[in-house]
N, C-alpha and C positions, 0 to 999 in steps of 0.2 A: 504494500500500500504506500509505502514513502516512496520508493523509486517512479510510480507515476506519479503522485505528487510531483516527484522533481523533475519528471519529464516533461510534467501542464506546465510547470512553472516557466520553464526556460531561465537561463543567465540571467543573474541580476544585472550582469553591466550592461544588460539591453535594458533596463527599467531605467537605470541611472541617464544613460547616453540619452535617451528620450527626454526624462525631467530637465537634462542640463540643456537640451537643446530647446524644450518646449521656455524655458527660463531667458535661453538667448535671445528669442525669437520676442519673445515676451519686453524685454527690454531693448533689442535694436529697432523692432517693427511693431511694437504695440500688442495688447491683448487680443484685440478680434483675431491677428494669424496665428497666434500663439495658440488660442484656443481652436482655430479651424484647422489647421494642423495637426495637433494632438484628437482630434475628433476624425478628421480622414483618415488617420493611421490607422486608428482602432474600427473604424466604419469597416476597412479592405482586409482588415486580421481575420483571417478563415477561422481560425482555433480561439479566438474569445467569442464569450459566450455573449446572445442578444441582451441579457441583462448588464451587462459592462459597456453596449453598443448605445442602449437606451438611456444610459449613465451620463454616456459621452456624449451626445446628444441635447438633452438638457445642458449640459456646460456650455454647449456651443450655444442655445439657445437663451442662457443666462449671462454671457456673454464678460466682458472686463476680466478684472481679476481673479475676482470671486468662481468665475466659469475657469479661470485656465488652474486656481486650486484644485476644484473639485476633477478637474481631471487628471491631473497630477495626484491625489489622493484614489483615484479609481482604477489609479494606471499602478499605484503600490500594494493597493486591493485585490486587485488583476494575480499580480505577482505574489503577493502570499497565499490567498486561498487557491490558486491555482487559474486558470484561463477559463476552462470546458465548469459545467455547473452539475458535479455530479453529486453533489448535497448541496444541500439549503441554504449551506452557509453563507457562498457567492453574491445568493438573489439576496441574502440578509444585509451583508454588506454594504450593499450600491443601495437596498432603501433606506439604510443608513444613512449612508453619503449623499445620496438626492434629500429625504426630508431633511437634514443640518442646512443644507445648502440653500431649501428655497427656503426652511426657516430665516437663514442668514439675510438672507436679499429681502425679506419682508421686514426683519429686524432693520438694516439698515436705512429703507426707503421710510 
């Protein structure tokens, strides 16, 4: 059971290379590419599961900061519970990370 864990997972230095690049993008070109960027990635990812899609989605759709967070947190989400959603725990996650988030964007407005 660990070994496909660590097979869903894939390399951490591809989580990493992604946050640092979604972070670059983020700070030379703004949040809207930062966030559509990190949402097309995961949109063309065959092996993540539609609840990490539907995650990344909202981010793009909540847009700024707060959007390229929460995908950056869905993208670490991704990586530890695994990609494929073969327990509950996945879909638990991301409605974790979607409720905090639109909480947050309600909070702030």
């Amino acid at each position: 059971m660990a070994e496909e864990v660590n097979q869903e997972r894939g390399p951490f230095a591809e989580v990493l290379r992604s946050a640092f690049l979604s972070l670059f993008l983020l700070q030379t070109l703004g949040p809207r590419v930062s966030v559509t960027f990190s949402s097309l990635m995961a949109l063309f990812d065959p092996k993540l599961d539609a609840g990490y899609k539907i995650g990344h989605l909202v981010a793009w759709i909540l847009g700024g900061r707060n959007g390229v967070l929460l995908a950056l947190c869905i993208q670490f989400a991704s990586w530890v519970c695994g990609k494929t959603s073969s327990t509950p725990l996945p879909t638990g996650a991301v409605l974790t990370l979607l409720y905090m988030s639109i909480k947050l964007q309600v909070d702030l407005t």
